[in-house]
C-alpha positions in Angstrom: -60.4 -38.4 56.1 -63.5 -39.9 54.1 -62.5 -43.3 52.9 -65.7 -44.0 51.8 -66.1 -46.2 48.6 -62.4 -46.7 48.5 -61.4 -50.7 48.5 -59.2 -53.2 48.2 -59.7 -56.1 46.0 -57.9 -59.7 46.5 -55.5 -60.8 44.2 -55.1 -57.5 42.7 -52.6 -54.7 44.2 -53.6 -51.3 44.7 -56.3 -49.5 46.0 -59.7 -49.2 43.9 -62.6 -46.6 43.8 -66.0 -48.0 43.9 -68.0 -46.4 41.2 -71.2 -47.8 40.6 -72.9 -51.5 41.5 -74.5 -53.8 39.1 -76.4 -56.9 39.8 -73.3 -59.0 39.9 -70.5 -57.2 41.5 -69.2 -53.3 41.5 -67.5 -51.4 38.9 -64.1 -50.0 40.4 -61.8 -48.1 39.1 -58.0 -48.1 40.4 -56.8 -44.9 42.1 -53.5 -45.1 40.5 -52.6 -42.9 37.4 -53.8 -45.8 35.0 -56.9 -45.1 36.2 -57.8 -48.9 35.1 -62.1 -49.8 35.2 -62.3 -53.0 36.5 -66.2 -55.1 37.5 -65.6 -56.7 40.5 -67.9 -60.2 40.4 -68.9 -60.7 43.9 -69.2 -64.3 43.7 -65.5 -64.4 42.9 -63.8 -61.2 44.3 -63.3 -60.6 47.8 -63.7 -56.9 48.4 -62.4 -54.9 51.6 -63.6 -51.2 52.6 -61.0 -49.6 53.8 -62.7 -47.5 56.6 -64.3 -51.2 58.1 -60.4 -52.6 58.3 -58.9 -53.3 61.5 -55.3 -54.2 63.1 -54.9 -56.0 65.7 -54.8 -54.9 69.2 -54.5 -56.4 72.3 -57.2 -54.7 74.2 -59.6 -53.4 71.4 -58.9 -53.6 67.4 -57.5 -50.6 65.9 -59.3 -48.5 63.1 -57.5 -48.3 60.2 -58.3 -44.9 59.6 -56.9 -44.3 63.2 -53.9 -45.4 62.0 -53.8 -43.5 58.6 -54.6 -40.3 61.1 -51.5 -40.8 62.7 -48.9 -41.5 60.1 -50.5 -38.2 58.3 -49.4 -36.4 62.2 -45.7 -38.6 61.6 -43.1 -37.0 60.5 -41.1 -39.5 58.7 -43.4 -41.8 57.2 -41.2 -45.2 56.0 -41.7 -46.8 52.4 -43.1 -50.1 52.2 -39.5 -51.5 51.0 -38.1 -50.6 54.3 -36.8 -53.4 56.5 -39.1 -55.3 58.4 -37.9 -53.9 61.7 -38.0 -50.5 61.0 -41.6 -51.1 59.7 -42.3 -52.3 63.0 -40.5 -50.0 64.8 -42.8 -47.3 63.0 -45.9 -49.5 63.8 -44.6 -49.3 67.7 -44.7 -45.6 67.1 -47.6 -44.9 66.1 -50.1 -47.9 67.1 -48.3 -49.1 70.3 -50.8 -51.7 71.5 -51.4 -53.3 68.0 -50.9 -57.0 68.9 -47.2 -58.1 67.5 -47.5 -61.8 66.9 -51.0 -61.0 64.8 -49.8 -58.2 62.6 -47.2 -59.4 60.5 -44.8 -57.6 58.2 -46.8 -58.3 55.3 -50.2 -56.6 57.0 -47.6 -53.5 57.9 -46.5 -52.8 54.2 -49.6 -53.0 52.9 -50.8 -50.4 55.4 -47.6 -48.2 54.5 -48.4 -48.6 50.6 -52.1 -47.6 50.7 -50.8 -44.5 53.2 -48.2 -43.2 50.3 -51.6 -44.1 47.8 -53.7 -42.2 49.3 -52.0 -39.3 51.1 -52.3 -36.9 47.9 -55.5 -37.9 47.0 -58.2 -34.8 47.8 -60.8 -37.0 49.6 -57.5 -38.6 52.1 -57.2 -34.5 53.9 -61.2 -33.9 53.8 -63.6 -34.5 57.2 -66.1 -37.8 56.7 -69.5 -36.6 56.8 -72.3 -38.3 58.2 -75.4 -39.4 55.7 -77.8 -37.2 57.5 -75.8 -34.0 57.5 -75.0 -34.6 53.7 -78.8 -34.3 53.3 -79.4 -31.6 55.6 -77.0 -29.4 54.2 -77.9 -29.6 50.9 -81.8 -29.2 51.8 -81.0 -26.0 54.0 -81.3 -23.0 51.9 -79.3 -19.6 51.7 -81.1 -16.9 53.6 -83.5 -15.2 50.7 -83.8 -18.3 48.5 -86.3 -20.7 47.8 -85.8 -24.4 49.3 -84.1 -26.6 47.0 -85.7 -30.3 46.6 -83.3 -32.3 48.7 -81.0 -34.8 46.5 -80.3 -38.2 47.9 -77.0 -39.5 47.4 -77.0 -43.6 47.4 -74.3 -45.1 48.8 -72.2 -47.5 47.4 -71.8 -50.5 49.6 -68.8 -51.8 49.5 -69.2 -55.0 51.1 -70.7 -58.1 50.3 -74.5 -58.7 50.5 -75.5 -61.0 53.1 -76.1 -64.4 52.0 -78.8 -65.2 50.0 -80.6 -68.3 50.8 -81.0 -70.9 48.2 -84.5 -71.2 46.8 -85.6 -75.2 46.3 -85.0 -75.8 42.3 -89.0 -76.5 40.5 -89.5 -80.3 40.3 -89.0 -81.6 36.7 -92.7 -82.2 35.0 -93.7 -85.4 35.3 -95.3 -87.4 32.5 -98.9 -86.8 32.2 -101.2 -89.2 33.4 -103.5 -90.9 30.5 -106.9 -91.2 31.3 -108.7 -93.6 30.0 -112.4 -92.9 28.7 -114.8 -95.1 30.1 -116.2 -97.4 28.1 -119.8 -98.0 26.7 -121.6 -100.6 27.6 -122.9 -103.0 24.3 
């Protein structure tokens, strides 16, 4: 599963694609049919990747992609309109030491909506590969060719930089000092 670039935004529902990154933000674009563009302001957006989210546990916490692995093995997956206590019923099923007083009902149908999202999307069935075999692979050359220039592929972060410390503002000019000429003596 290679969850890479794939977010979720506060304050608005659904799952997003990041596309690019400007100086202010990202430019997402929503994974649902819509296929809505959206620039995501970092100052004022909170953005989540999901393959960094975790669930609660009470030893360790729980990937999330952990979790999406094992509702893909499920056979009966519930909808996120399901009662609460079949939702966390299902959650006993499949994560059995995520940490019941910290994972709420809420946290549990938002993990069931992005699973329905995302389970027919290509990139949801195919293996995550590691930066450095992305750019050995496509550096090694068939047998009787001639070595390609290797591409680099930037990444798109999709978290927040780290914060930026404040530079001191430039003082305001002050007046300029007159000088006064010196005087002759008469």
């Amino acid at each position: 599963m290679n969850l890479q670039g794939i977010v979720a935004v506060s304050g608005k529902p659904g799952l997003w694609k990041a596309l690019s990154q400007n100086k202010t933000g990202f430019i997402l674009e929503s994974l649902d049919a819509q296929k809505t563009k959206l620039v995501a302001n970092l100052s004022t957006a909170k953005l989540a990747a999901l393959d960094e989210i975790t669930i609660f546990g009470y030893d360790d916490d729980i990937k999330l992609t952990d979790i999406f692995e094992k509702m893909k093995a499920a056979l009966n997956v519930p909808e996120a309109k399901e009662d609460g206590k079949k939702l966390r019923d299902f959650f006993r099923e499949i994560a059995p030491d995520h940490d019941e007083e910290k994972v709420y009902a809420s946290d549990m149908k938002k993990v069931v909506t992005w699973f329905h999202l995302l389970k027919d999307a290509p990139f949801f069935n195919e293996e995550e590969k590691a930066p450095e075999a992305v750019a050995e692979e496509e550096a090694a050359p068939a047998d009787g060719e001639k070595p390609a220039a290797v591409k680099v592929k930037k990444a798109v972060a999709t978290t927040a930089p780290k914060a930026v410390t404040k530079q001191p503002a430039p003082k305001a000019a002050s007046k300029p000092k007159v000088v006064s000429k010196p005087r002759r003596a008469e």
